[in-house]
VOGU-3710 file (C-alpha; in Angstrom, 3 decimals, decimal comma):
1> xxxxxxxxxx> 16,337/33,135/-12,425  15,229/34,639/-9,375  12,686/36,873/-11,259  11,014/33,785/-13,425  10,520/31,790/-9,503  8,786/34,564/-8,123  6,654/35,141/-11,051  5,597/32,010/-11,032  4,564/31,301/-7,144  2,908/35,148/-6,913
11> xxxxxxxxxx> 0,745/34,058/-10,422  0,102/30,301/-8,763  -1,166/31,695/-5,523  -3,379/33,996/-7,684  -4,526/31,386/-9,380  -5,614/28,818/-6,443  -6,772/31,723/-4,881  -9,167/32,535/-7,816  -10,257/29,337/-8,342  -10,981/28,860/-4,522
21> xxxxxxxxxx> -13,027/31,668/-4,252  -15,517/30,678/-7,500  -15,944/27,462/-6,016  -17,094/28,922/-2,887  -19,128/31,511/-4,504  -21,190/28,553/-6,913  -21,738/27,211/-3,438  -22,882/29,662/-1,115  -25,041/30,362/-4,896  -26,682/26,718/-5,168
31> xxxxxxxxxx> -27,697/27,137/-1,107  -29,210/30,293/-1,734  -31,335/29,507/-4,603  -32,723/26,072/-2,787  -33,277/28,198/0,119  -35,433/30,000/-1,914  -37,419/27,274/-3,308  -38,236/26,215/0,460  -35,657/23,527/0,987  -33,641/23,747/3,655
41> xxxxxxxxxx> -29,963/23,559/4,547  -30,041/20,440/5,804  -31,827/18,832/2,512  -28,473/20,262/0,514  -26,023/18,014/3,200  -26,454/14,941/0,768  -25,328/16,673/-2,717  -22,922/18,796/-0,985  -20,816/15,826/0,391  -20,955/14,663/-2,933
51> xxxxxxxxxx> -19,482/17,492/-4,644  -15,842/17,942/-3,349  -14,459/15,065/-5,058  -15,708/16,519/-8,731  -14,565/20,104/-7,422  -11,124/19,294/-5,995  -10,952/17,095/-9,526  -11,816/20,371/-11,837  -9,817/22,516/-9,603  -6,879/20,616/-10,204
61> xxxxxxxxxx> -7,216/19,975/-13,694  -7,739/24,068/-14,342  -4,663/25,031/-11,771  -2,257/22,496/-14,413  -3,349/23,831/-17,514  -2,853/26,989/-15,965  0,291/26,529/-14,398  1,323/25,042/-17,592  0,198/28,777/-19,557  2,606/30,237/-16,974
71> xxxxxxxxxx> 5,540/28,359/-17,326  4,897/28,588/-21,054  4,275/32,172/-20,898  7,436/33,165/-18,526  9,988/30,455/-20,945  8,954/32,535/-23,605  10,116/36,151/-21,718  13,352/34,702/-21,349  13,510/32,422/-24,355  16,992/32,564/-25,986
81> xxxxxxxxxx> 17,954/32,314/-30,214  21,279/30,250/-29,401  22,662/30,928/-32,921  23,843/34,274/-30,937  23,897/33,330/-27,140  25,022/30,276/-25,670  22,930/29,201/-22,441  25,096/28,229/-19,167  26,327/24,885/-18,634  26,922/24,766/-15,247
91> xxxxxxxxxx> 25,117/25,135/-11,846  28,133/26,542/-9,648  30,453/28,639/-10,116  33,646/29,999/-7,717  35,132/33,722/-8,178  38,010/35,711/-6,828  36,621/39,519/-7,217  38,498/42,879/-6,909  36,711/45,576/-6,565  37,379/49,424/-7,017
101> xxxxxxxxxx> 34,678/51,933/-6,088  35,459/56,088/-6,708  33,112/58,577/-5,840  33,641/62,620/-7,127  31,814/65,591/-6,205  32,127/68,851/-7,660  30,639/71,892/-6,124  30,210/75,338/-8,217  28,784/78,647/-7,556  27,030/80,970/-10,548
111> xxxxxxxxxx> 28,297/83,839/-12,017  29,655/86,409/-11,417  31,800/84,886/-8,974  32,730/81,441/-10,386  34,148/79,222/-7,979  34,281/75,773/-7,370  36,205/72,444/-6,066  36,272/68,847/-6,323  36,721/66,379/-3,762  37,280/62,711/-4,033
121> xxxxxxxxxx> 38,519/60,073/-1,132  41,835/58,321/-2,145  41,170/55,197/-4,353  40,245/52,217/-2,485  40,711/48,466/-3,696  38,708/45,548/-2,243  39,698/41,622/-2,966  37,392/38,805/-2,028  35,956/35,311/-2,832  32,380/35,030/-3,850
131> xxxxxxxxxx> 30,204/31,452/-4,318  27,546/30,951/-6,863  24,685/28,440/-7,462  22,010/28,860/-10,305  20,915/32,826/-10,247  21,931/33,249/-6,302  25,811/34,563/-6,171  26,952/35,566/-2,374  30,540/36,706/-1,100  32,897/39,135/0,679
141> xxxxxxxxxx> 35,720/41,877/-0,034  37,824/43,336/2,311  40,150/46,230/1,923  43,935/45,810/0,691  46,466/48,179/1,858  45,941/50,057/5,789  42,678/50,283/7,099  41,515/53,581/8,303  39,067/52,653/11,030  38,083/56,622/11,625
151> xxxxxxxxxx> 36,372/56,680/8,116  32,971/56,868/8,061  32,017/54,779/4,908  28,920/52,550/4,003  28,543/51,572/0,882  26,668/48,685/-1,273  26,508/48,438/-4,857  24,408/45,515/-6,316  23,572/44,874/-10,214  21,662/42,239/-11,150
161> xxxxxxxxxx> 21,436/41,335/-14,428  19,057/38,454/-16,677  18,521/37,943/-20,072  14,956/40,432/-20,457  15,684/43,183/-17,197  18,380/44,728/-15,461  18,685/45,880/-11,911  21,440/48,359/-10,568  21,092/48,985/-6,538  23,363/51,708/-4,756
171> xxxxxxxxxx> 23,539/52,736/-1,431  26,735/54,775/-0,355  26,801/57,379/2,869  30,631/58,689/2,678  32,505/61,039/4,871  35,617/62,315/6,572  38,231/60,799/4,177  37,821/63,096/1,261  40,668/65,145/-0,049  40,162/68,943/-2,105
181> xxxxxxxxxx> 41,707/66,995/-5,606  40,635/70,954/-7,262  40,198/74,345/-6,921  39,074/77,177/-8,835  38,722/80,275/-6,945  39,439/83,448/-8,905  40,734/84,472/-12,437  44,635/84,079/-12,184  44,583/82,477/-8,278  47,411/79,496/-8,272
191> xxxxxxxxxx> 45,374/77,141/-6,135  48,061/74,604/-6,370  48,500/74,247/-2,699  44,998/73,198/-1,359  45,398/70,137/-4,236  45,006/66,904/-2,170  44,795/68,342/1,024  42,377/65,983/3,464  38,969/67,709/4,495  36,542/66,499/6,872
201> xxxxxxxxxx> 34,062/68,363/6,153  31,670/66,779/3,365  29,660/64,338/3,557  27,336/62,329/1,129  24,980/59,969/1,031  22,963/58,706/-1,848  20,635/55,458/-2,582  18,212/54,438/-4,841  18,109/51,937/-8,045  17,976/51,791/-11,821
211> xxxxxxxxxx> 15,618/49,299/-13,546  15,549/48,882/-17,444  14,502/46,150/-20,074  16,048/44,996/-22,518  14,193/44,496/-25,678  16,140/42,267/-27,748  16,737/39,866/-25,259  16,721/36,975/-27,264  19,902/37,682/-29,132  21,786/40,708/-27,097
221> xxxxxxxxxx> 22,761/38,832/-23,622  24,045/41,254/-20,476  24,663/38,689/-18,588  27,123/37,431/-21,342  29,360/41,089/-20,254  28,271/41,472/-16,914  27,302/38,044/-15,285  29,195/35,482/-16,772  26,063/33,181/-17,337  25,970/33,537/-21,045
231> xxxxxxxxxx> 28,213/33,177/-23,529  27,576/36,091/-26,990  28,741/34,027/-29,668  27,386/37,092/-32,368  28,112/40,611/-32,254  24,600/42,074/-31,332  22,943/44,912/-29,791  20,039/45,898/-27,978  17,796/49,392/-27,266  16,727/49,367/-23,863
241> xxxxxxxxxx> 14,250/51,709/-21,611  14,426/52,163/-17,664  13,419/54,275/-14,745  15,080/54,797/-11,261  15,148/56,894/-8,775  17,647/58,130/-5,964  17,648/60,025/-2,805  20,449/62,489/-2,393  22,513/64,065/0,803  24,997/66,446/0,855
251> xxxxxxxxxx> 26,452/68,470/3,824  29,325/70,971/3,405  30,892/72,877/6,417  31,779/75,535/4,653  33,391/77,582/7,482  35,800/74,663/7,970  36,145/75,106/4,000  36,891/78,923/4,227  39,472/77,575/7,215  41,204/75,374/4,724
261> xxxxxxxxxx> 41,587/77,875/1,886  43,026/80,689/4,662  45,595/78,595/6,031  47,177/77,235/2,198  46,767/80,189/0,997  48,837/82,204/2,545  48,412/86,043/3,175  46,093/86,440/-0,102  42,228/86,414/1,697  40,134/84,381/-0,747
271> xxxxxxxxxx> 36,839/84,531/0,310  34,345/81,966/-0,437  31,206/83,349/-2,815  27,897/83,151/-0,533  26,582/80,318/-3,519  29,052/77,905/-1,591  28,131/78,896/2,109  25,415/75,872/2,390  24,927/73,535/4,988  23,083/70,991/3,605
281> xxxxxxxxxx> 21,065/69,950/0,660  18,639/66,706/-0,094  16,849/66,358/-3,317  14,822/63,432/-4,581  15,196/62,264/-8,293  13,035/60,343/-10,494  14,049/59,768/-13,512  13,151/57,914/-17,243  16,027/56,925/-19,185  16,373/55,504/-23,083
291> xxxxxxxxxx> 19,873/54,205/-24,269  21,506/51,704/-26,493  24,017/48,408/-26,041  26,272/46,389/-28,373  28,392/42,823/-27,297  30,980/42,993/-29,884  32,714/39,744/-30,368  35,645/40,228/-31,730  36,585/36,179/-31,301  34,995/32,811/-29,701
301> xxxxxxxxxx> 35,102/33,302/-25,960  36,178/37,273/-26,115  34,013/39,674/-25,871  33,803/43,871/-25,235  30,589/45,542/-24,379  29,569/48,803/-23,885  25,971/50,331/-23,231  24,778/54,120/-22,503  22,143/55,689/-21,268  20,949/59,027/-21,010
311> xxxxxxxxxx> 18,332/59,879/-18,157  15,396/62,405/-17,947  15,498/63,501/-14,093  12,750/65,386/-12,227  14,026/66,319/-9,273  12,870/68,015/-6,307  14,982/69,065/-3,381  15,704/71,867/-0,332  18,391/73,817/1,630  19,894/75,921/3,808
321> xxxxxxxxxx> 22,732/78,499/3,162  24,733/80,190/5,733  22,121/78,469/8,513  19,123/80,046/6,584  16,102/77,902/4,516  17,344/78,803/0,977  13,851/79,088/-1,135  16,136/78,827/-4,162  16,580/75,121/-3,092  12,921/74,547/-3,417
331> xxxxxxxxxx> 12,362/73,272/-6,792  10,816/70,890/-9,125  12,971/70,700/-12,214  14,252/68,661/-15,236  17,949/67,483/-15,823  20,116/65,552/-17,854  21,530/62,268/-16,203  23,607/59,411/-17,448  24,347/56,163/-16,999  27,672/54,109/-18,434
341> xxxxxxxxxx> 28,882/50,480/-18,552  31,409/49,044/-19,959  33,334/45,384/-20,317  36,156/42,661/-21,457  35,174/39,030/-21,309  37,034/36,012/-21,696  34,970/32,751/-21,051  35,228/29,334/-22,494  32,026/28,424/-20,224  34,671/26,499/-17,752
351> xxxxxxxxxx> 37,028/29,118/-17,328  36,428/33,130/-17,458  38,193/36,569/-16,317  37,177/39,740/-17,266  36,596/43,696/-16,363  33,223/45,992/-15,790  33,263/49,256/-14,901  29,395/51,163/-14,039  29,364/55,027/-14,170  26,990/56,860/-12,717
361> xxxxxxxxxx> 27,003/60,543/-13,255  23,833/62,683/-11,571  23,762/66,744/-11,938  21,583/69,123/-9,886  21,810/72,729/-10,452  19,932/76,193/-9,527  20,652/80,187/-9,969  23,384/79,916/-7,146  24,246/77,016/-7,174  25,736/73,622/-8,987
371> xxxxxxxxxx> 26,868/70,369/-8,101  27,791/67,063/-10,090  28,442/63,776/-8,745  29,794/60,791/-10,605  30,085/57,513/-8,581  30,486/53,927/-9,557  32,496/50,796/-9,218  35,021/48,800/-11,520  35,679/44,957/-10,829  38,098/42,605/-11,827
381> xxxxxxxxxx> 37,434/39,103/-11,658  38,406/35,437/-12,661  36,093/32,318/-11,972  35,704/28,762/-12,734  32,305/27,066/-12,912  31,415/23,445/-12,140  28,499/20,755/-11,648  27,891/20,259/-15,469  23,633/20,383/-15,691  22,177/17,329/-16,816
391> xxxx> 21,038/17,960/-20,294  25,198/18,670/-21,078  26,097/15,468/-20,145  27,123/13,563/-22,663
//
């Protein structure tokens, strides 16, 4: 894995490093005390030409025991009971991918005027080929159906998952091709005709990462469910622990909002409550999170998985409503987060297909004002992996 190879050159370079720097200092040591007994540099030319051989000689006998610690050391992070998981066979592998990615916002004012609405774009689907050899995988999707080229969309969502940690990275600045999917703006007010009308005039951005580890590696495999690299040959689960953080954007024109609802709504005046008048808001979350996963196998090569995880968040953030600095959008405060995944596996090690959808779901709220976003992607693959490794050979 890409994690164990970088372990291993940053503790090597530590290592020589360390080592090169003692030898120096017994040097620069032996000169000084013979300097002190009255002999002179030159007197020390003799031993010290005779010394590199011995030194380069320890040097590399200490950097092999120690580079044979490490390997040692990182094998047994990542070391595997394969009574439950089944190691990979293969070196490459080929994949055909679909992807789906939905993103939801929901905006809501406090009481006494409750009002709020969602928006959502219209669901996307991506298809694309994608190449992998040992932990490196690589490819492309474009998107099926017509392609909008007015959108404003960019978007990355990367999870990478090994045996001991998991990595989710997500970076998604959205705008223009949302639609109002609801509305709630008064008790008794049939909002039925703003449902799924386009409106330009959100936009939101938000990146950042989830880390966690899982602790019982050894027999609970992610990678079986989400990578394809293992095979979970036992039903087994796993607690896990993480931290992450995210950097959130959200603009609303709400006067081009207030447009919207006047024109679909007839001759009834529906004014928007002052807790949705913002402009903008960014907020900065950090956040610890604790949850549990299980592979159940239900048959050889089948598999379902499903994990949560439920996040502390501290997050701090500002505003503006109605073109003013909101103070009330100054805060440092504590909410509930979550994360989901979920799969289907088929793999025979040669052959495998499968489904895995992430959820993300992130809340912020104040006196005046709410808003929830849940995000995330769902893929659909099938893949074939070849160049059996050595030690499978019969």
């Amino acid at each position: 894995m890409e994690l164990k190879a970088l372990a291993y050159i940053i503790l090597l370079i530590i290592a020589v490093g360390c080592s090169r720097t003692l030898m120096a200092q017994e040097q620069a040591d032996t000169l000084l005390v013979n300097a002190e007994a009255g002999d002179s540099v030159a007197s020390l030319a003799p031993d010290l030409k005779s010394q590199p051989s011995s030194l380069k000689s320890t040097l590399k006998s200490q950097t092999s025991i120690l580079k044979s610690q490490i390997k040692k050391t990182v094998r047994g992070f990542d070391r595997l009971d394969t009574a439950f998981i089944e190691p990979q066979h293969y070196i490459f592998t080929v994949m055909l991918q679909a992807t789906h990615t939905y993103d939801i916002y929901t905006l809501r004012s406090a009481a006494p005027n409750v009002q709020s609405v969602t928006f959502s774009p219209d669901m996307n689907l991506k298809l694309g080929p994608f190449v992998g050899w040992k932990w490196f995988f690589a490819g492309y999707t474009f998107e099926l159906g017509n392609v909008n080229l007015q959108r404003i969309k960019q978007q990355l969502d990367l999870s990478i998952y090994s045996s001991q940690v998991g990595i989710d990275l997500f970076y998604r600045h959205t705008g223009n091709d949302y639609k109002l999917r609801d509305a709630i703006l008064g008790p008794g007010l049939d909002t039925a005709p703003l449902e799924g009308q386009p409106f330009s005039g959100l936009k939101a951005g938000i990146t950042g990462f989830n880390a966690y580890y899982i602790f019982n590696h050894g027999r609970f495999s992610y990678p079986a469910a989400f990578s394809q690299s293992t095979i979970q040959k036992v039903s087994c689960g796993s607690w896990m622990a993480g931290l992450g953080y995210t950097k959130n954007s959200l603009e609303l024109d709400h006067e081009r909002l207030q447009q919207l609802v006047d024109d679909r709504m007839g001759a009834l005046a529906v004014p928007l409550d002052s807790g949705l008048m913002f402009r903008h808001v960014s907020y900065h979350d950090f956040s610890l999170s604790a949850g549990y996963a299980y592979n159940y196998v239900p048959r050889r090569h089948f598999l379902l998985a499903a994990s949560l995880q439920a996040e502390v968040a501290y997050k701090k953030s500002e505003g503006s409503v109605a073109g003013n600095k909101m103070l009330g959008f100054d805060f440092q405060n504590v909410h509930l987060d979550g994360v989901g995944r979920f799969g289907a596996v088929y793999n025979n090690m040669r052959w495998y297909a499968g489904l895995s959808v992430i959820v993300h779901t992130n809340n912020y709220r104040k006196s005046r004002f709410r808003t929830n976003n849940t995000f995330g992607s769902m893929n659909m693959y099938v893949g074939y992996n070849f160049g059996l490794k050595r030690r499978y050979r019969k």
